[in-house]
N, C-alpha and C positions, 0 to 999 in steps of 0.2 A: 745903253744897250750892250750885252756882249761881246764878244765876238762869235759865237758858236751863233745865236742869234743872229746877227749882222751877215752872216755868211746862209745862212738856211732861208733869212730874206732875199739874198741875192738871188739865190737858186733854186727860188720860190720850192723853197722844201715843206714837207708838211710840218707842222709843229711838232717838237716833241712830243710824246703820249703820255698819257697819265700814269705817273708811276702803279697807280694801284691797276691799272691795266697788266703789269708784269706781276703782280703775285699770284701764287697759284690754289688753285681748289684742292680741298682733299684726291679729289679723281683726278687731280692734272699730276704730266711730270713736264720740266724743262727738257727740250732737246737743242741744242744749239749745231748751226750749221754744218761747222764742219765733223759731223758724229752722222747724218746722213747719207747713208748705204756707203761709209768708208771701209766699215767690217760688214760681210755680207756672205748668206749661205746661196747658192745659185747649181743650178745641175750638175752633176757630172760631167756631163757632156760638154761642157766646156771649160774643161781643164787644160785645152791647148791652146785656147782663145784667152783665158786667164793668162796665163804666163806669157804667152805673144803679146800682151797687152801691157802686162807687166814692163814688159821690155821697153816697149813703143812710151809709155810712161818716163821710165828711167832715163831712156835716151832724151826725151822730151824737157825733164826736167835739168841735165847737166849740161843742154844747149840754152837752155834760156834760166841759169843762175847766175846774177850778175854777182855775187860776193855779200848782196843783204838780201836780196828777195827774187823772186822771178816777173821775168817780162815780161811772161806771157802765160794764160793759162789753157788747161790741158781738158776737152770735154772726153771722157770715155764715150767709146762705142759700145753699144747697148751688145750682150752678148748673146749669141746666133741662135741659142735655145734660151725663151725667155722661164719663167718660176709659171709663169700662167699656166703654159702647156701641160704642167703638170694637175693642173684643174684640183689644186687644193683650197678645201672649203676653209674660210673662216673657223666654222663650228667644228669642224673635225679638226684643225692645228690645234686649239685652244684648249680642247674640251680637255684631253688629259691634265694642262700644267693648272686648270679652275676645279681639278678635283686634288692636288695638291697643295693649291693653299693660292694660287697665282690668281692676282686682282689684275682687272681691265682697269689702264687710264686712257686719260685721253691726252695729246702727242700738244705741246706748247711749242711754238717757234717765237720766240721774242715778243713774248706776252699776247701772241694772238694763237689761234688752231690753225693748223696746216690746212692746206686745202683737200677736199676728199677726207675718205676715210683711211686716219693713219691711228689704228689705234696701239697704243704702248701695252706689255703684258710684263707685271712686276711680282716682286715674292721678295721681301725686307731689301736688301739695297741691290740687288738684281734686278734689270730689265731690258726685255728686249719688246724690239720693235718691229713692226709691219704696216705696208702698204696695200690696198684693197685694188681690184681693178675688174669693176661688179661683183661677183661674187667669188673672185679664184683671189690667191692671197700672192700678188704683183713682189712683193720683196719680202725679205726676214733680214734685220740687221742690227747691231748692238753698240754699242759706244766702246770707248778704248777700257774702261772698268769689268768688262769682262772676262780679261786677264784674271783678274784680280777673285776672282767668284768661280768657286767650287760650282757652285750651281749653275753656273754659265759654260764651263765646260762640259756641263752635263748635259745642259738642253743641246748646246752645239751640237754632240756626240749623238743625243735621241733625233733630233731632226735632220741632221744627215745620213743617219741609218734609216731612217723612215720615211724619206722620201728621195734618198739618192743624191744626196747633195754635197759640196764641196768648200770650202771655208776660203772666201779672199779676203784679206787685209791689204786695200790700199795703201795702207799709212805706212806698214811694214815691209810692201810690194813682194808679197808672198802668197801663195797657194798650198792651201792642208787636205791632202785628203786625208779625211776623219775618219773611214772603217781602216779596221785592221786589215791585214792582207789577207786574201781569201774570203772576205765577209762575203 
């Protein structure tokens, strides 16, 4: 027996999963953990609770790094205006980027579907993501390839003009706001 074996017996773990459980459908995309709401569009309205948090982060992180990794980790506080309130439908987010060319996937987390509806919105190697919470659209958020994509900076720039919204990068511990000045 193994060892990875031998220790999954100990810790009465489930069995490994069938690889072909990890490949994916034409309609799926990978997302892997840590790419969950790390980049994320969220209201204006808490552009002071963004950076306050930021802080609360930073501080958080340079007390508990011990020289290889952290001792402890760090949950956010959910921010005081949530994306709900804005009572943005499904059908009205989408509908323009599915007359541009943008395909619905559906959201993989380590070979299974997230829970709820998290569906992914893609167009060639661009995609971004959302979470549902009944019928109002709960998050907007993108993986770090976003950078990277003309088109990602586009949609960033249309969804935060269009619903008022403000761009956080955890991983970066920054805050963008996307209209110009005076928009």
């Amino acid at each position: 027996m193994s060892f990875l074996k031998s220790i999954r017996n100990i810790f009465s773990l489930e069995p490994w999963p069938n690889i072909a459980s990890f490949q994916l459908g034409t309609d799926e995309i990978l997302i892997h953990e840590e790419d969950v709401r790390q980049i994320e569009l969220i209201p204006s309205e808490n552009f002071e609770y963004a950076n306050e948090e930021i802080e609360r982060v930073r501080k958080f992180a340079e007390e508990h790094f011990d020289g290889k990794g952290y001792t402890d980790m760090y949950i956010r506080d959910e921010p005081p205006t949530k994306l709900t309130e804005r009572q943005i439908s499904f059908f009205d987010l989408v509908t323009p980027f599915f007359k541009d060319g943008f395909r619905l996937k559906d959201m993989r987390f380590m070979g299974k579907p997230l829970s709820g509806p998290n569906p992914a919105i893609q167009k060639n190697d661009f995609t971004f993501f959302l979470s549902l919470n009944n019928k109002w659209i709960e998050a907007i958020y993108f993986n770090k390839q976003v950078y990277e994509s003309q088109l990602g900076m586009e949609c960033i720039i249309y969804l935060s003009k269009k619903y008022d919204l403000i761009l956080v990068d955890w991983w970066k511990l920054t805050v963008v706001e996307t209209k110009p000045p005076g928009f």
